[in-house]
C-alpha positions as a Markdown table, in Angstrom:
| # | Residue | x | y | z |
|---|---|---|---|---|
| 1 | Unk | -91.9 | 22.2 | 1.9 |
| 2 | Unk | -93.3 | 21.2 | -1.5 |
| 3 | Unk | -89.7 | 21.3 | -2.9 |
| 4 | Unk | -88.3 | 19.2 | 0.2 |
| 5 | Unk | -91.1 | 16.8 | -0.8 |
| 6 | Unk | -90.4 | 16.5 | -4.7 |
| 7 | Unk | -87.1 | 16.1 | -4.0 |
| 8 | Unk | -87.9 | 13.3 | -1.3 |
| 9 | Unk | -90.0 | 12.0 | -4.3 |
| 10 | Unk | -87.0 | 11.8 | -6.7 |
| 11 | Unk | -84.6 | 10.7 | -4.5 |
| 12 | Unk | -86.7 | 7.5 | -3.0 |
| 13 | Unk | -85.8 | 4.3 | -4.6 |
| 14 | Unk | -88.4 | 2.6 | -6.8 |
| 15 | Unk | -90.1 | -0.8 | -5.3 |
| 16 | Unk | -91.2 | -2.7 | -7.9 |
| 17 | Unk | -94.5 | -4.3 | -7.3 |
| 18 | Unk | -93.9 | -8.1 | -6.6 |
| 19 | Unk | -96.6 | -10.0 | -5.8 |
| 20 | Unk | -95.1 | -11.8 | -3.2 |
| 21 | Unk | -94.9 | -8.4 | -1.2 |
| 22 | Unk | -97.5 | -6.4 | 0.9 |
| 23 | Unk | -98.3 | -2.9 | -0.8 |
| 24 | Unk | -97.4 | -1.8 | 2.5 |
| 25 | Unk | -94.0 | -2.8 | 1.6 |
| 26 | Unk | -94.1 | 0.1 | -0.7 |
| 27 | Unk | -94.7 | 2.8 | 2.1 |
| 28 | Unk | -91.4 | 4.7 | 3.0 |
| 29 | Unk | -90.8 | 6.8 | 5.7 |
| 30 | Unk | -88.8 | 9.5 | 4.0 |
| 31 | Unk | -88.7 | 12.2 | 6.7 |
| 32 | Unk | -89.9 | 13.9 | 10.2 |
| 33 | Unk | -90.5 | 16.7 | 11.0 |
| 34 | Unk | -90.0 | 18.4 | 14.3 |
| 35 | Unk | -91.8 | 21.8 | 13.3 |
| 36 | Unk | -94.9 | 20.1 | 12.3 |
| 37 | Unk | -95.1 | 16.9 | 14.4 |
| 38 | Unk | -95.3 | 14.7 | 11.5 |
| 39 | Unk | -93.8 | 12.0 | 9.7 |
| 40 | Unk | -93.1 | 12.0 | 6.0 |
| 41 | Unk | -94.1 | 8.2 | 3.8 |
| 42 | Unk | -93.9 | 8.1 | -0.3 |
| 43 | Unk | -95.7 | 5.5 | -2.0 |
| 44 | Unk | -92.3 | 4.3 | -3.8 |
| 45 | Unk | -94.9 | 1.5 | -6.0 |
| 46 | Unk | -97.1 | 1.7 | -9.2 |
| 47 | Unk | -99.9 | 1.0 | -7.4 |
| 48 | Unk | -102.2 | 2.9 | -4.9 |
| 49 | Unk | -102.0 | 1.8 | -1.5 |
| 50 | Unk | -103.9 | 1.4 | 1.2 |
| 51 | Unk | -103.0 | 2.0 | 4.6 |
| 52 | Unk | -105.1 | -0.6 | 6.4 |
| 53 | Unk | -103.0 | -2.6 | 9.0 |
| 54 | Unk | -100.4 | 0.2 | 9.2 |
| 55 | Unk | -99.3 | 0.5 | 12.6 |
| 56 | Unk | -96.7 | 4.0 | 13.4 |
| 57 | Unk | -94.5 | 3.6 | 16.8 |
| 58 | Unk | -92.7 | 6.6 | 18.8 |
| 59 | Unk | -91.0 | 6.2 | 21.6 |
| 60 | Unk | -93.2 | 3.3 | 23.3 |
| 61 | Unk | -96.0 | 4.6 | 21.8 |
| 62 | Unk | -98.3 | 3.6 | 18.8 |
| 63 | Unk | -101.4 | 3.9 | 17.1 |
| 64 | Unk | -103.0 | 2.4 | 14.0 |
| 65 | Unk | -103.3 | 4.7 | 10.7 |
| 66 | Unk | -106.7 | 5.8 | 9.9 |
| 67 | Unk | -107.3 | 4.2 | 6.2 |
| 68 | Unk | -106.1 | 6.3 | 3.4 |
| 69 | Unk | -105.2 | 6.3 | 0.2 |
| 70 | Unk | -101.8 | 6.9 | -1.3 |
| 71 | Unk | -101.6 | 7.0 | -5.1 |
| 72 | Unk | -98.0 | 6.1 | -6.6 |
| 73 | Unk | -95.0 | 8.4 | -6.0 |
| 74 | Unk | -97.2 | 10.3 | -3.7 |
| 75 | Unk | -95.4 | 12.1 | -0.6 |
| 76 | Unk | -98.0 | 12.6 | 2.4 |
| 77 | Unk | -97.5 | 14.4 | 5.6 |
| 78 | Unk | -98.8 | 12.4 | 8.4 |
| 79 | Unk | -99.4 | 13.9 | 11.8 |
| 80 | Unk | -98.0 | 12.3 | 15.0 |
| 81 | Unk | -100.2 | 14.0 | 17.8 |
| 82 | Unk | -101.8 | 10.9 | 18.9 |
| 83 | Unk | -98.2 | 9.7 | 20.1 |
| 84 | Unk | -97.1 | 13.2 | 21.7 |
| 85 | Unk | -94.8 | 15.6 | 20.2 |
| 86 | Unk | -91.7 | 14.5 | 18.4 |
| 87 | Unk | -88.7 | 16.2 | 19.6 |
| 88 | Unk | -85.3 | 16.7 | 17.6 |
| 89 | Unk | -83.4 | 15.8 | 20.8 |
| 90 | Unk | -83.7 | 12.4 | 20.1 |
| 91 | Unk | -86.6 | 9.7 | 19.6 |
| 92 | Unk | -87.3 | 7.0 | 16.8 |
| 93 | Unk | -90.4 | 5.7 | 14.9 |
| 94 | Unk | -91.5 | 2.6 | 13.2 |
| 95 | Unk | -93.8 | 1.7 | 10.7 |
| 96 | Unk | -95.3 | -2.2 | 10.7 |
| 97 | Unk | -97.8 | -4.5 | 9.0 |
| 98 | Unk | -99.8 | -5.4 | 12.9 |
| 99 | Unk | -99.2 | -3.6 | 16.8 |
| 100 | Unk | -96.3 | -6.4 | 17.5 |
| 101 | Unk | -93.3 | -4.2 | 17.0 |
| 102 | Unk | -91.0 | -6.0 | 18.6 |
| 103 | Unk | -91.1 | -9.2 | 15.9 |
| 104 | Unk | -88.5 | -8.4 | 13.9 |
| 105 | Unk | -90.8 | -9.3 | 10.2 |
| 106 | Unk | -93.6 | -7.1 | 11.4 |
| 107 | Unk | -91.0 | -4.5 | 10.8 |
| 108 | Unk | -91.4 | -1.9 | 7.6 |
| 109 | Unk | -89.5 | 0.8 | 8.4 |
| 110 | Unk | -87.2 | 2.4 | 11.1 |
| 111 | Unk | -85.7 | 5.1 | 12.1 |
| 112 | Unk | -83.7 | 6.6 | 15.3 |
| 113 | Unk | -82.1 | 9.9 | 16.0 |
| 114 | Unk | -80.6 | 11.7 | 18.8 |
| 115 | Unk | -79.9 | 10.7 | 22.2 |
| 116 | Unk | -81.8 | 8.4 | 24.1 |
| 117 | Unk | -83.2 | 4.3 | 24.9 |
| 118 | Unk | -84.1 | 3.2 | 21.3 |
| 119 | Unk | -86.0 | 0.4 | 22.2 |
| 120 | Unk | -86.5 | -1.1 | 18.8 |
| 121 | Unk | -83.3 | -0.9 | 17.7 |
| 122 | Unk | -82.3 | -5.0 | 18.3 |
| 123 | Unk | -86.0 | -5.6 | 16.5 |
| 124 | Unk | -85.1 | -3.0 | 13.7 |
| 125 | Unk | -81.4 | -4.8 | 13.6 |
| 126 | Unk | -82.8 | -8.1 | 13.1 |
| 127 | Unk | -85.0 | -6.8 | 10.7 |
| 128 | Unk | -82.5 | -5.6 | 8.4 |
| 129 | Unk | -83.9 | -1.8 | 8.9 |
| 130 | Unk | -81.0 | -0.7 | 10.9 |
| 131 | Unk | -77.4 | -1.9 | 10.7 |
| 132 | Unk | -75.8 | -3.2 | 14.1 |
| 133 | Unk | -73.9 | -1.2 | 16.5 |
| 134 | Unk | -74.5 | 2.0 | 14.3 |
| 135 | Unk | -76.0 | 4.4 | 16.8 |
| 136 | Unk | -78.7 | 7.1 | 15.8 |
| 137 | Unk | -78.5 | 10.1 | 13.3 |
| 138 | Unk | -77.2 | 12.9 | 14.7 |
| 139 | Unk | -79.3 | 16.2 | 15.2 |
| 140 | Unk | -78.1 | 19.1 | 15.9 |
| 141 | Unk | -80.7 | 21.7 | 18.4 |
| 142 | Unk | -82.0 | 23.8 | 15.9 |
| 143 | Unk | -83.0 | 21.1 | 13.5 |
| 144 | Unk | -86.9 | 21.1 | 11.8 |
| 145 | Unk | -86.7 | 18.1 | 9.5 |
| 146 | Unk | -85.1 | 14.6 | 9.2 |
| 147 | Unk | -85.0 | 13.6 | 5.6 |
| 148 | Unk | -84.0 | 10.1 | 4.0 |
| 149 | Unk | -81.4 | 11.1 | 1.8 |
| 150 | Unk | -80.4 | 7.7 | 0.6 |
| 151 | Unk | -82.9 | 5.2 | 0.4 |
| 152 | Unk | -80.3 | 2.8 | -0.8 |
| 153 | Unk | -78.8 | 2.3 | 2.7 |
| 154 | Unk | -79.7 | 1.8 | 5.8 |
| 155 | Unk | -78.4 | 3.7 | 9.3 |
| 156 | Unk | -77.7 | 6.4 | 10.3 |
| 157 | Unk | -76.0 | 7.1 | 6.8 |
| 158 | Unk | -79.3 | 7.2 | 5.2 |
| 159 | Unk | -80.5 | 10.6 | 6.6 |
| 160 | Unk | -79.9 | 14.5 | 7.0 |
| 161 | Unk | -81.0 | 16.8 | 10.1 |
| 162 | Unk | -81.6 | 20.3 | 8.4 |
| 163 | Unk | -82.8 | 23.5 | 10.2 |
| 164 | Unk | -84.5 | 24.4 | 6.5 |
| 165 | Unk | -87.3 | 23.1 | 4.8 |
| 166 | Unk | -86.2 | 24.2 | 1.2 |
């Protein structure tokens, strides 16, 4: 796991720290994990961050992060058991700045996989998260983890179902 996560680390594209911007803005979702029911965000900015007004949505449901701290280039592990277990059949998850997932610049990050109703996929279209008409990443059955391989792109393009954490 720790060499899945400095490689997540080094292959996350560096935000630079605009003003203009949230330091939310500089929280990525990098990865899921099926194994451990959790979700994988880097700190991609210079500065720590807070996670006050971070909202996390699964498959209709959502919850508000418990405030933490997460220095630069940090990679943390964050549980999803308060929304139910996440299954590699086929599910997605959003990250936003308030509950109001369906407003399109609420939206921070997306990601959908398998088969299934992806709800936010429009809101994560108009949003810029998610190109249009590009479906979800594919996973095969015995995949653990769903890593970000390209955080230059967005879709389905963008990530890699493995069945090892290296």
């Amino acid at each position: 796991m720790i060499a899945v996560l400095a490689g997540l680390a080094l292959s996350a594209c560096g935000a630079t720290d605009d003003p203009e911007t949230s330091p939310l803005d500089h929280l990525d979702l990098v990865g899921v994990d099926f194994e451990l029911n959790s979700m994988i965000i880097e700190n991609t900015g210079t500065e720590t961050v807070r996670t006050e007004g971070l909202w996390a949505y699964r498959d209709g449901e959502q919850f508000e992060f418990n405030i933490f701290i997460v220095e630069p280039r940090a990679t943390i592990l964050f549980s999803m058991r308060e929304l139910g277990e996440i299954s590699a059949d086929g599910g997605e998850i959003a990250l936003a700045d308030s509950d109001t997932f369906e407003v399109p610049g609420s939206l921070l990050e997306y990601v959908a996989w398998g088969e299934g109703d992806f709800a936010l996929s429009s809101t994560a279209t108009e949003a810029g998260l998610w190109p249009p008409d590009e479906g979800a990443v594919p996973v095969p059955a015995e995949s653990v983890i769903l890593i970000r391989v390209d955080s230059t792109v967005t879709g389905p393009i963008a990530w890699e179902a493995s069945d090892q954490i290296d």
